[in-house]
C-alpha positions as CSV (number, residue, x, y, z in Angstrom):
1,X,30.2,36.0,55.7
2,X,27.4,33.9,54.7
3,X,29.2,30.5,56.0
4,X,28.4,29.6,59.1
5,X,29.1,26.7,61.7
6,X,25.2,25.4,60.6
7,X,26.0,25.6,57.5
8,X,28.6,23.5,57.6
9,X,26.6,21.0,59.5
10,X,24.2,20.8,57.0
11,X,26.7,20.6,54.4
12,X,27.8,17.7,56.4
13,X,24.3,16.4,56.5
14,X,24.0,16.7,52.5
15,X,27.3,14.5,51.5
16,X,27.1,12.1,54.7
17,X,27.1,8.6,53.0
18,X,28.4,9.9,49.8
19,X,32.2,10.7,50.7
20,X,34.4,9.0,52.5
21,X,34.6,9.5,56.0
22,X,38.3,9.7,56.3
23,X,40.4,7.8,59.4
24,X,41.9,10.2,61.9
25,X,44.3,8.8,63.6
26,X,47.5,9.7,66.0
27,X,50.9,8.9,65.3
28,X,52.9,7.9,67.4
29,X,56.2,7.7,65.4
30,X,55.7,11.2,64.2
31,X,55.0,12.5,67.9
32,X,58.2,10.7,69.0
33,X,60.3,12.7,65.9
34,X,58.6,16.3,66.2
35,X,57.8,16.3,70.0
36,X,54.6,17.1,69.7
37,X,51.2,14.9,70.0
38,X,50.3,14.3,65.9
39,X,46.9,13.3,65.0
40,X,46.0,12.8,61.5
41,X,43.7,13.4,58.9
42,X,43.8,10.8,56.2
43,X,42.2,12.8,53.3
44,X,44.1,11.1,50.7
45,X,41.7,8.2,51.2
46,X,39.2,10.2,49.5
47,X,37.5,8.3,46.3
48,X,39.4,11.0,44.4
49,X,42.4,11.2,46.6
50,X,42.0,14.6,48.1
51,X,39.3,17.0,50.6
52,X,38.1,18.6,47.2
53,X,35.2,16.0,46.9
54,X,33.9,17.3,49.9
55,X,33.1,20.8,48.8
56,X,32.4,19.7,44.9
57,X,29.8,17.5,45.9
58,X,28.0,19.9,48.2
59,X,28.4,22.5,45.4
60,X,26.7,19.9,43.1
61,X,24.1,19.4,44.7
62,X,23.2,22.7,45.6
63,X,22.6,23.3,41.8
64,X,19.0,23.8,40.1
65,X,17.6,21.3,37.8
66,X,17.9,24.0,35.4
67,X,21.7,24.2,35.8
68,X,22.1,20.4,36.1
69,X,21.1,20.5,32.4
70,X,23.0,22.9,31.2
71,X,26.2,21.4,32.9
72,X,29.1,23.0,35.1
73,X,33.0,23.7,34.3
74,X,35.8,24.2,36.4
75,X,39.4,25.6,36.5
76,X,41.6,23.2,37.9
77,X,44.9,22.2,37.7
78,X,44.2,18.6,39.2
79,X,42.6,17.6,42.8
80,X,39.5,19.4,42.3
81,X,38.7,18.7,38.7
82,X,38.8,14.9,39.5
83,X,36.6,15.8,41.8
84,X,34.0,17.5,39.8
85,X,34.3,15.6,37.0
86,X,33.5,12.3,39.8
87,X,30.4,13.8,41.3
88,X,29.3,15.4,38.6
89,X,29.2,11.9,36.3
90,X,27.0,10.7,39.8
91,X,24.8,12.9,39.6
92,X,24.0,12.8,35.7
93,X,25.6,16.3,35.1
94,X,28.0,16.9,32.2
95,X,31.2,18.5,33.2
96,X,34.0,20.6,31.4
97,X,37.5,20.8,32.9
98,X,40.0,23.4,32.0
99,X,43.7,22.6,32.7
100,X,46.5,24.3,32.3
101,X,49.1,22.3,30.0
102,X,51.6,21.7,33.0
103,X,48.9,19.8,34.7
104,X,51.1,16.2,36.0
105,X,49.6,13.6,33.3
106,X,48.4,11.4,36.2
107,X,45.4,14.3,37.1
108,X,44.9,14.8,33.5
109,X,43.8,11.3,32.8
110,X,42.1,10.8,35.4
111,X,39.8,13.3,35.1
112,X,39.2,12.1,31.6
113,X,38.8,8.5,32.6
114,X,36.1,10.1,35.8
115,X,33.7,11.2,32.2
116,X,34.5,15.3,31.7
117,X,36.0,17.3,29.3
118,X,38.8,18.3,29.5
119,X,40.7,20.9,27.6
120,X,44.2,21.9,28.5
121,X,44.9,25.8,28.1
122,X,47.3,28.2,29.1
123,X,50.6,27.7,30.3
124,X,49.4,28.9,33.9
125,X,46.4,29.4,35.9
126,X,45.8,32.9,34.9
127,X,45.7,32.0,31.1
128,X,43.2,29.2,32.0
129,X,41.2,31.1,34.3
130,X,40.5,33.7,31.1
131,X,39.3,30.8,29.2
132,X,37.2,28.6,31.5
133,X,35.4,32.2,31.9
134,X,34.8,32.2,28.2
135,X,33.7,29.1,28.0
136,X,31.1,29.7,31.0
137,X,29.6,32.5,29.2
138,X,29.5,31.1,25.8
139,X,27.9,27.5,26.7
140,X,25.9,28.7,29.3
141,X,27.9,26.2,31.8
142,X,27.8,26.8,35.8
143,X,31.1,27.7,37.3
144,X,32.2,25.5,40.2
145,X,35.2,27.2,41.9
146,X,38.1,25.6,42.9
147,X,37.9,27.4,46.5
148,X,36.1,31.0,46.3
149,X,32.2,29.7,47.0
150,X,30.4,29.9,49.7
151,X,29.1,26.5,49.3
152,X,32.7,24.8,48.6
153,X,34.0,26.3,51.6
154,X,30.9,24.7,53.7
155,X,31.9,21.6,52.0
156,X,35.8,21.5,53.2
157,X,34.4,22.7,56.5
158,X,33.2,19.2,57.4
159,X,37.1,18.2,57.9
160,X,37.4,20.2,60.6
161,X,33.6,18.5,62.0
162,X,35.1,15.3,61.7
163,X,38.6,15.9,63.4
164,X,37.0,17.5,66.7
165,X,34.3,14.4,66.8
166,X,37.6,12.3,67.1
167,X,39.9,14.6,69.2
168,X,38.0,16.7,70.9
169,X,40.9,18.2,72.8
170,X,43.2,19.3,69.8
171,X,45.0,22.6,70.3
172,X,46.1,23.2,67.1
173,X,45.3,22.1,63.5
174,X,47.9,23.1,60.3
175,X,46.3,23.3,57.4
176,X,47.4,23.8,53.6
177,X,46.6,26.8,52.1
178,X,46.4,27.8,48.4
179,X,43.3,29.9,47.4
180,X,41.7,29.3,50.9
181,X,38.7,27.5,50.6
182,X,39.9,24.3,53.0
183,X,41.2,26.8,55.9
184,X,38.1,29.0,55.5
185,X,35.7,26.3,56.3
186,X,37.8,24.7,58.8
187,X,38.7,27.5,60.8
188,X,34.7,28.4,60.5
189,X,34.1,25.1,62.4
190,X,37.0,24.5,64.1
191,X,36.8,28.3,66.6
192,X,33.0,27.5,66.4
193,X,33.5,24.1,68.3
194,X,36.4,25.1,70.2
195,X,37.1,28.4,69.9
196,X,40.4,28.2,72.2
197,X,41.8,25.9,69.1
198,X,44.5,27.6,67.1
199,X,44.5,27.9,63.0
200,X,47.7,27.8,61.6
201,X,47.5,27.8,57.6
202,X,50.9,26.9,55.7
203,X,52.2,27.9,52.2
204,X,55.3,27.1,50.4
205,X,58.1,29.7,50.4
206,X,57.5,30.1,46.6
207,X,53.6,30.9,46.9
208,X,53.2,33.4,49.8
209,X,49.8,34.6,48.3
210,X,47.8,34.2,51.2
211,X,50.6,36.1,53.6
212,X,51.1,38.7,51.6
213,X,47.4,39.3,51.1
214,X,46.9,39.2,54.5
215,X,50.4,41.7,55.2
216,X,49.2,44.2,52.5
217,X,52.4,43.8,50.3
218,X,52.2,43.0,46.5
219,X,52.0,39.4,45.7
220,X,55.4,37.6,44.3
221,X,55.5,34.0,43.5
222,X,57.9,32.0,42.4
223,X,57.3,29.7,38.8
224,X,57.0,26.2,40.7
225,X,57.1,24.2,43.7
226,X,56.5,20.6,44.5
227,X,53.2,21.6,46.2
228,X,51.5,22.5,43.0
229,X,48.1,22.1,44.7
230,X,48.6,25.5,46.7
231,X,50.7,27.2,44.0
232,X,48.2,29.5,44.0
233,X,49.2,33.9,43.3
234,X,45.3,35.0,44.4
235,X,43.8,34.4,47.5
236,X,39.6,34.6,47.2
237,X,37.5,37.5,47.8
238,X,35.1,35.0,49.8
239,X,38.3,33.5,51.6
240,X,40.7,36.2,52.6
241,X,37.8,38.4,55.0
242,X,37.5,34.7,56.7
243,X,41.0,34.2,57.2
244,X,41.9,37.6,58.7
245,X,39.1,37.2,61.0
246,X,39.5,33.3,62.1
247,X,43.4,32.2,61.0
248,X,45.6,32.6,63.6
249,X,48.2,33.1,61.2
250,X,50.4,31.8,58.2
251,X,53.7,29.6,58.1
252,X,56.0,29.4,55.2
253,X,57.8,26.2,54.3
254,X,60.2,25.5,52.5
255,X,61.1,23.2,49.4
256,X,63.3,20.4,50.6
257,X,61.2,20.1,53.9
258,X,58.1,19.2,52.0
259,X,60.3,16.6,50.3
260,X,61.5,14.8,52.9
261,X,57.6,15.3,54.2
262,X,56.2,13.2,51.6
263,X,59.1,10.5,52.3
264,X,58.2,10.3,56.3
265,X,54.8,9.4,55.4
266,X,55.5,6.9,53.0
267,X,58.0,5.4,55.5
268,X,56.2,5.8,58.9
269,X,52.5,5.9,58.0
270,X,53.0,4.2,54.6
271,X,50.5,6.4,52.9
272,X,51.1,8.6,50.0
273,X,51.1,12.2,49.7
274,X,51.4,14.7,47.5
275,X,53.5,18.1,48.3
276,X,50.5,20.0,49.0
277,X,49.3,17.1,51.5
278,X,52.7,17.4,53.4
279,X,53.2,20.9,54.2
280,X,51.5,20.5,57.3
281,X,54.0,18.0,58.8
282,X,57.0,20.3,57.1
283,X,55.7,23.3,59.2
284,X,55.9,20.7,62.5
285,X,59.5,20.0,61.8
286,X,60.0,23.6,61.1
287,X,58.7,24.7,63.9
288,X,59.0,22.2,66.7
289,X,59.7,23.9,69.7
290,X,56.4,26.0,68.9
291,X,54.2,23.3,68.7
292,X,56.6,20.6,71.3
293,X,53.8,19.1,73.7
294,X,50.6,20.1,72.4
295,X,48.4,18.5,70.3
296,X,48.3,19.1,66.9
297,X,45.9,18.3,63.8
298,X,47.7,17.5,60.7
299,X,45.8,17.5,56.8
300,X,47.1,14.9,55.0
301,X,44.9,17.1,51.9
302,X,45.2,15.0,48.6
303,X,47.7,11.9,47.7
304,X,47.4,13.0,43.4
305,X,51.1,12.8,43.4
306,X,52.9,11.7,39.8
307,X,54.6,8.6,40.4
308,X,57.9,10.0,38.4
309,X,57.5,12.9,41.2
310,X,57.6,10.3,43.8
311,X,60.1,8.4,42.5
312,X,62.6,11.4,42.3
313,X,62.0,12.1,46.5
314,X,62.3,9.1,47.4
315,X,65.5,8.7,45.5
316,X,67.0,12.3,46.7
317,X,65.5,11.7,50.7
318,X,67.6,8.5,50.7
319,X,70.1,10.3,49.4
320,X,70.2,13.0,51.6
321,X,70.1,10.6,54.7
322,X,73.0,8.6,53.5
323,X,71.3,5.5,52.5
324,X,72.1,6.3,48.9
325,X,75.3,7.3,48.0
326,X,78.2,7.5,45.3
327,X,81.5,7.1,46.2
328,X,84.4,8.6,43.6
329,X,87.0,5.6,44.2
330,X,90.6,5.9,42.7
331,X,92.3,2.5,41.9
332,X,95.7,1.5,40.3
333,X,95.0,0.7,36.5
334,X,95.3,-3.1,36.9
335,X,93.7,-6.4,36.6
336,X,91.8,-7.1,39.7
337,X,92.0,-4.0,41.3
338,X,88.0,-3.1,40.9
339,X,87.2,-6.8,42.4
340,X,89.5,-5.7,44.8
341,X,87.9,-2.1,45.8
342,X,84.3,-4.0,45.7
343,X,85.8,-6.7,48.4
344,X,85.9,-3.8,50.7
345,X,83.2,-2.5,50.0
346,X,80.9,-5.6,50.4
347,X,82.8,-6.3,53.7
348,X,81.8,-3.3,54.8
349,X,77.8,-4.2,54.7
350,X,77.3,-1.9,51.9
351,X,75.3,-3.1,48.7
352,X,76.4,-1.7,45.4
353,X,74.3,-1.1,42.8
354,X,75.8,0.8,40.2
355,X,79.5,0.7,39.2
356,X,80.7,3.0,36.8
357,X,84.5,4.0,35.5
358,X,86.3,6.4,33.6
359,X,90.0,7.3,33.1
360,X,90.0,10.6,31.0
361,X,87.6,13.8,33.1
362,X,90.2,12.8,36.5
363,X,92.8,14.7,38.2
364,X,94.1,11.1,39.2
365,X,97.2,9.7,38.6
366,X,97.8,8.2,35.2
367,X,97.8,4.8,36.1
368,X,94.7,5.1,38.4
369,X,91.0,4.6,37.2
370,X,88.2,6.8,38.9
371,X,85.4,4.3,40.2
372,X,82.5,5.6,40.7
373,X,80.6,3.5,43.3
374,X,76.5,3.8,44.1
375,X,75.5,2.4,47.2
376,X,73.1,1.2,49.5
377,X,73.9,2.0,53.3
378,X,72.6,2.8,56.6
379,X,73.5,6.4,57.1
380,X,76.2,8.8,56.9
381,X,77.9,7.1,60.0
382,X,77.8,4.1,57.8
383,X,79.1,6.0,54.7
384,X,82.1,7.0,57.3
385,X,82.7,3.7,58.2
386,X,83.1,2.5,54.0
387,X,85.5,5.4,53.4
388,X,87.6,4.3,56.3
389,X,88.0,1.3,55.5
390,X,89.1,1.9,52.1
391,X,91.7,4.5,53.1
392,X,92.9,1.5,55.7
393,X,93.5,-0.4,52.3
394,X,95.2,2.9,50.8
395,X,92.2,3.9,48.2
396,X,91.7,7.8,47.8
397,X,87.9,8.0,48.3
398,X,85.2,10.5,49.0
399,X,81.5,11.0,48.7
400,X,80.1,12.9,45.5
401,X,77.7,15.8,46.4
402,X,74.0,14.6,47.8
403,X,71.4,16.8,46.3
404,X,71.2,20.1,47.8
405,X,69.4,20.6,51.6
406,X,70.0,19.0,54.6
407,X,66.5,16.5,55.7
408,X,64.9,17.7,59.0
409,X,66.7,15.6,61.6
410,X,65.0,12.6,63.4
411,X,66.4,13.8,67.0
């Protein structure tokens, strides 16, 4: 492999000055809930929101003058196209960005907005990828790889540099992994610094690529996952040697951890992440007594999430915990009988904030209306405490269904 730790270091020599410098820090809140010692790697606060500028920009740079005037295109479905498409515009390079048409609208634009073309193709990556090769060969353009370059993989290498500079002593670092590029260079750095330090990359149950590469079996994916950064079905030739020889080996998380994920960081460390970004701390909660005591690295990788996205975990995480919740009410057909039911309610420290009723899809009584209550609580102990109170005043009540999986627990 033609990565090495010196290469790295130059590669962190090359973009010093020119991407952010991300905070690591360790958190204390999220040490008390997984029992082990969290440090973290703010790579959201990138200038495109993710580690991708790192390895783009050495990639860049590394170009001839010849190629700088032809211009470079990528395959992206998001963190690294911004990314491109931000350092090439500094540099005075013109860029070409091939998306598929799923791409969240948020990445889309804002790749337009950072000066590159972008055409959307293909209704996955493979579609896209046959295309952005077509392109390459018919304009003459330079292809920047998402993750299968030996000078990207330098590039994303420098995380790793920058985490050991602040904790020296970590024990473990979890890191997303899609095509590899990010893991590569880290664990390149990370076992040449310390090479006691264990690798642990982390896929979604849906995209097992990397895992089943490295197990030998065929590769099955599923069609979607909320980590859509790492939703990736091929592994690179450049990558996979480097994680058989370096990675210490793969966890697989699953959907409605990486939810509840995102929602811990936007509550404890206020900072927003996208699925991809999160899968690190869902393999923690996973896996805590593994990893109880020791110190562990975390990626936050990109924070490129959709705001619609967001809005629907936030929404389903409160849910989950209780603090949202619809109550199905039943109260006699009669005037002042919801003011009544809502009394209760508010006396109860519960805020409703949706109140609707219906009298024909019920298994009720004739003369009863079914209520349905949304509200704002504190918990399912909370949520106990409302229904008993309404059964004291002789309401038949119960929850409606939360939305499917259980959050990790706090304890």
């Amino acid at each position: 492999m033609a990565v090495t730790l010196e290469k790295i270091y130059q590669a962190a020599d090359a973009i010093a000055g020119r991407v952010v410098k991300t905070p690591c820090r360790r958190s204390r809140t999220l040490s008390t809930i997984t029992g082990a010692d969290v440090r973290l790697k703010f790579e959201n606060r990138q200038f495109t929101a993710s580690f991708k500028d790192r390895g783009a920009l050495v990639k860049l740079l590394g170009l001839t003058s010849k190629q700088r005037k032809k211009g470079v295109i990528a395959l992206s479905a998001g963190n690294h196209a911004q990314s491109v498409a931000y350092y090439a515009q500094q540099l005075g390079i013109l860029a070409t960005v091939v998306m598929p048409r799923y791409t969240p609208n948020v990445k889309v634009e804002n790749t337009r907005q950072l000066g590159a073309e972008v055409i959307l193709h293909g209704t996955g990556l493979d579609e896209a990828r046959a295309y952005t090769q077509e392109l390459a060969r018919d304009r003459g353009l330079e292809l920047v790889h998402p993750y299968d370059d030996e000078q990207i993989i330098a590039g994303q290498g420098t995380v790793a540099l920058e985490m050991l500079e602040a904790f020296s002593d970590l024990e473990v670092l979890l890191v997303p992994v899609g095509g590899g590029g990010l893991i590569a260079g880290m664990a390149i750095a990370a076992k040449g610094i310390r090479p006691s330090i264990e690798v642990l990359g982390v896929q979604t149950e849906r995209f097992p690529s990397m895992l089943q590469a490295l197990e030998g079996t065929p590769i099955q994916c599923g069609t979607s996952t909320i980590a859509e950064g790492i939703a990736v079905e091929e592994p690179g030739c450049h990558t996979l040697p480097v994680v058989k020889e370096f990675v210490d080996g793969i966890l697989l998380v699953q959907e409605s951890t990486i939810e509840a994920s995102v929602l811990f960081l936007v509550e404890v460390e206020k900072t927003i992440v996208e699925g991809a970004g999160a899968v690190g701390l869902a393999a923690l909660l996973e896996n805590r007594d593994r990893f109880r005591d020791r110190k562990v690295g975390l990626i936050l990788s990109g924070g490129n999430i959709d705001l619609l996205a967001l809005s629907s975990i936030i929404q389903r995480g409160l849910a989950r915990s209780g603090r949202l919740v619809r109550l199905s009410v039943g109260i006699p057909d009669v005037p002042g009988a919801l003011a009544e039911a809502s009394r209760i309610i508010g006396e109860a420290n519960a805020n409703i904030i949706e109140v609707r009723h219906q009298r024909a899809f019920t298994n009720l009584s004739l003369r009863v209306a079914e209520v349905e209550f949304v509200l704002q609580a504190l918990g399912m102990d909370h949520v106990g405490q409302i229904l008993e109170s309404l059964h004291r005043a002789h309401y038949e009540a119960s929850v409606l269904d939360a939305p499917a999986g259980d959050p990790p627990s706090s304890e």
